[in-house]
C-alpha positions as CSV (number, residue, x, y, z in Angstrom):
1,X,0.0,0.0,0.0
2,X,1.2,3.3,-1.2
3,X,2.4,5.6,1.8
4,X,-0.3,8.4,3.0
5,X,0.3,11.8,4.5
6,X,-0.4,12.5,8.2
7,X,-3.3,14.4,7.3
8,X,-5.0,12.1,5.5
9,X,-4.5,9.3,8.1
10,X,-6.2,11.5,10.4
11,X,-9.1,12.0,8.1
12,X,-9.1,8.1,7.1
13,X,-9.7,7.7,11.2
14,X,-12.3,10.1,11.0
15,X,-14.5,8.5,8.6
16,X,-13.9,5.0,9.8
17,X,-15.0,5.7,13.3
18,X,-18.3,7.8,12.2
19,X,-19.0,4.5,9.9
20,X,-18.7,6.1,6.6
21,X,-17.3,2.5,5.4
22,X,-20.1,2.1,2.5
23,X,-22.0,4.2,-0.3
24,X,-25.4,4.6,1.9
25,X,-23.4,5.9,4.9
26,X,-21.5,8.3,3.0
27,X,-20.2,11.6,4.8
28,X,-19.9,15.5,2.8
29,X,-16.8,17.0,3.0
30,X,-18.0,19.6,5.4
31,X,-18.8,16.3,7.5
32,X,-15.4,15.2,7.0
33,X,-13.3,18.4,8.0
34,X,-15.4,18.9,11.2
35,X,-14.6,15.3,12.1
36,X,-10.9,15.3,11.3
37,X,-10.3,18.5,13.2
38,X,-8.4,19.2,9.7
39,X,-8.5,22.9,8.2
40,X,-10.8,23.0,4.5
41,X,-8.1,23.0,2.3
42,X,-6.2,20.1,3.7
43,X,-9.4,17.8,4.3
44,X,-9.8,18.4,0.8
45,X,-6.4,17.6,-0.1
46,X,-6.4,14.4,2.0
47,X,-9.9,13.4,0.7
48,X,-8.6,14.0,-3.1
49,X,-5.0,11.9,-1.7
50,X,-7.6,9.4,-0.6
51,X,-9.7,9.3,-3.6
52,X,-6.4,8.7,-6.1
53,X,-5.2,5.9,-3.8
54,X,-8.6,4.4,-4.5
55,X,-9.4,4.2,-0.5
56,X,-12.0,6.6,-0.6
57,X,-14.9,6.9,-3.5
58,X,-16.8,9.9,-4.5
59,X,-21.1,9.6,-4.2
60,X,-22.3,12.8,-6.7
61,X,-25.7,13.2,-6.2
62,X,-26.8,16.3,-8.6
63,X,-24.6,19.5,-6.9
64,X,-24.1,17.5,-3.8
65,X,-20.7,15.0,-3.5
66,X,-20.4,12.4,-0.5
67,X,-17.5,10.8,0.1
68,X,-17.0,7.0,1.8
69,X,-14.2,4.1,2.4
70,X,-13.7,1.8,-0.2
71,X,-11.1,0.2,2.2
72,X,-11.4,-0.1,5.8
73,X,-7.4,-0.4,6.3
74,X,-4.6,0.9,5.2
C-alpha cells in the first residue's frame, strides 16, 4: 500500500470511526473536516489523496458530493 500523508491518516480515522465504510453511509466534505479537526483546504487535499489511492470513493448526487471508504485499512 502506497504511503499516506499525516493528514489524511487523520481524516481516514475520522471517517472509519463515524462509519462512513459504504455508499449509503457516505459523509460530505464539510462532515469530514469537522470530524478530522483538519483545516478545509487540507481535508480536501487528503480526501482527493484518498480518492487517487482508491481508498476513498466519490457519491455525486446532482450538486451534492459524499465521500465514503472503499477500504477499511490501510
Amino acid at each position: 500500500m502506497a504511503e499516506i500523508s499525516a493528514q489524511a491518516g487523520k481524516l481516514f480515522k475520522a471517517m472509519k470511526k463515524a462509519g462512513a465504510i459504504s455508499e449509503d453511509k457516505s459523509i460530505t466534505a464539510e462532515k469530514a473536516t469537522s470530524l478530522s479537526t483538519l483545516p478545509k483546504a487540507q481535508c480536501m487535499n487528503a480526501l482527493q489523496d484518498l480518492e487517487k489511492k482508491g481508498i476513498v470513493k466519490k457519491k455525486t448526487k446532482g450538486n451534492a458530493s459524499s465521500y465514503f471508504l472503499a477500504k477499511t485499512d490501510l
